[in-house]
C-alpha positions in Angstrom: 0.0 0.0 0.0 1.2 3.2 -0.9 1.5 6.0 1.6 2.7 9.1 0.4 5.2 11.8 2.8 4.9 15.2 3.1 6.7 17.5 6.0 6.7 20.6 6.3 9.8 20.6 7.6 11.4 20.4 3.9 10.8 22.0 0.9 7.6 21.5 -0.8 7.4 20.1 -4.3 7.4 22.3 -6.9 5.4 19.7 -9.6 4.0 16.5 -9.5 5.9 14.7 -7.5 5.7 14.1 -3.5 8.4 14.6 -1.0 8.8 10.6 -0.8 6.4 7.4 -0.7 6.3 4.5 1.4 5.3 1.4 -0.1 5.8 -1.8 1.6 8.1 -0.5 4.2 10.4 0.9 1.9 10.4 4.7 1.5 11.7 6.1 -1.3 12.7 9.9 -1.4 12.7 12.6 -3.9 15.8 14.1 -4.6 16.3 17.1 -2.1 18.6 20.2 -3.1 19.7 22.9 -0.7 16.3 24.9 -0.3 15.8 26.0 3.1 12.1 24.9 3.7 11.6 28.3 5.9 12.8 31.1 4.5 12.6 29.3 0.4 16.6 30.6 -0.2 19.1 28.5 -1.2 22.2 27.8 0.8 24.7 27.8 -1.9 27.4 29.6 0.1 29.7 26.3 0.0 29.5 23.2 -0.8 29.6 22.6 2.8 26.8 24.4 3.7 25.2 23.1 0.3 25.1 19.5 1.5 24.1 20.3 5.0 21.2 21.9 4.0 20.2 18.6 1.7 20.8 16.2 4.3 18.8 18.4 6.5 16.3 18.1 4.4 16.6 14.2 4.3 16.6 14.2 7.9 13.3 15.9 7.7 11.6 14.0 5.2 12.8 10.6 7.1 11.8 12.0 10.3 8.1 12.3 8.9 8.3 8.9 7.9 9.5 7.8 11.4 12.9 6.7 10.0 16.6 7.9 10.8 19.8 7.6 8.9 20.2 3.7 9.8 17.4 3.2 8.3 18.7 4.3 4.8 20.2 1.3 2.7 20.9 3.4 -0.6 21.5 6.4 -1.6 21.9 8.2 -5.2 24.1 11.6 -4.9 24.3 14.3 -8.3 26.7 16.5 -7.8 27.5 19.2 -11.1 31.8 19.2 -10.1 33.3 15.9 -9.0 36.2 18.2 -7.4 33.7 19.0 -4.4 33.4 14.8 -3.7 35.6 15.0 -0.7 33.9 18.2 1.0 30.4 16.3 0.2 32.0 13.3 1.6 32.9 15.0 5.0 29.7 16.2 5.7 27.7 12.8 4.2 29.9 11.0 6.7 28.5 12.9 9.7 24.9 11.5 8.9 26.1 7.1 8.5 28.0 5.3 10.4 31.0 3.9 8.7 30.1 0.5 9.8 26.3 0.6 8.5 27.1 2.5 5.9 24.5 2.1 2.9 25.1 1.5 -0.5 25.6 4.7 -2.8 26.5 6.0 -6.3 27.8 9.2 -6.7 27.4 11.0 -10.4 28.8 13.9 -11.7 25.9 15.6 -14.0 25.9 18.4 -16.3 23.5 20.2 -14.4 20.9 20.1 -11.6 17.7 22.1 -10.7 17.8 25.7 -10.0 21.7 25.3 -10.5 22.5 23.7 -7.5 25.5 21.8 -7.1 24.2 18.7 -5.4 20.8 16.7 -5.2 20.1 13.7 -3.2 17.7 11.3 -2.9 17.3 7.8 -0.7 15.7 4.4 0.5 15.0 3.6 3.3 13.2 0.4 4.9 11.4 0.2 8.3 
């Protein structure tokens, strides 16, 4: 049965699409981009704060969901400049655990919406 997610807490989709959707315990999230869900700005001042504000935004739509970081077991990361990887690295390492890390692919894209830098999205099971 499909359940779909929506928080406040994170930005709000700008088309047809819905924050993420659980279907038989397995959530699966829209790609999140540094849009601060309160003020609607973009925290593009670094890369740094860039992925910070996605995973913050992950955190929030997992929250909803009732799920945390260990509950993610793949992740897809788009990133525009394959020279930021080991700054969006650092901070993607604060969120996981090293030793329940989940599987993830990292791609270097031509470009992303709005011109961000980074977009995320994840699965998660309960």
């Amino acid at each position: 049965m499909k359940n779909i997610i929506n928080t406040k807490n994170a930005p709000a989709p700008i088309g047809p699409y819905s924050q993420a959707v659980l279907n038989n315990n397995i959530l699966y999230t829209s790609g999140q981009i540094a849009l601060d869900p309160f003020s609607g700005e973009l925290k593009m001042s670094s890369i740094i704060e860039e992925t910070t504000m996605v995973m913050e935004n992950l955190k929030a739509v997992l929250t909803e969901a009732e799920m945390t970081f260990d509950n993610v077991f793949k992740v897809s990361i788009f990133i525009t400049d394959m020279n930021d990887f080991a700054a969006i690295n650092k901070v993607y390492a604060t969120y996981f655990d090293e030793n329940n890390a989940p599987a993830r692919e990292t791609v270097q894209v031509a470009a992303l919406p709005k011109n961000v830098n980074i977009e995320i999205s994840m699965m998660a099971s309960l």
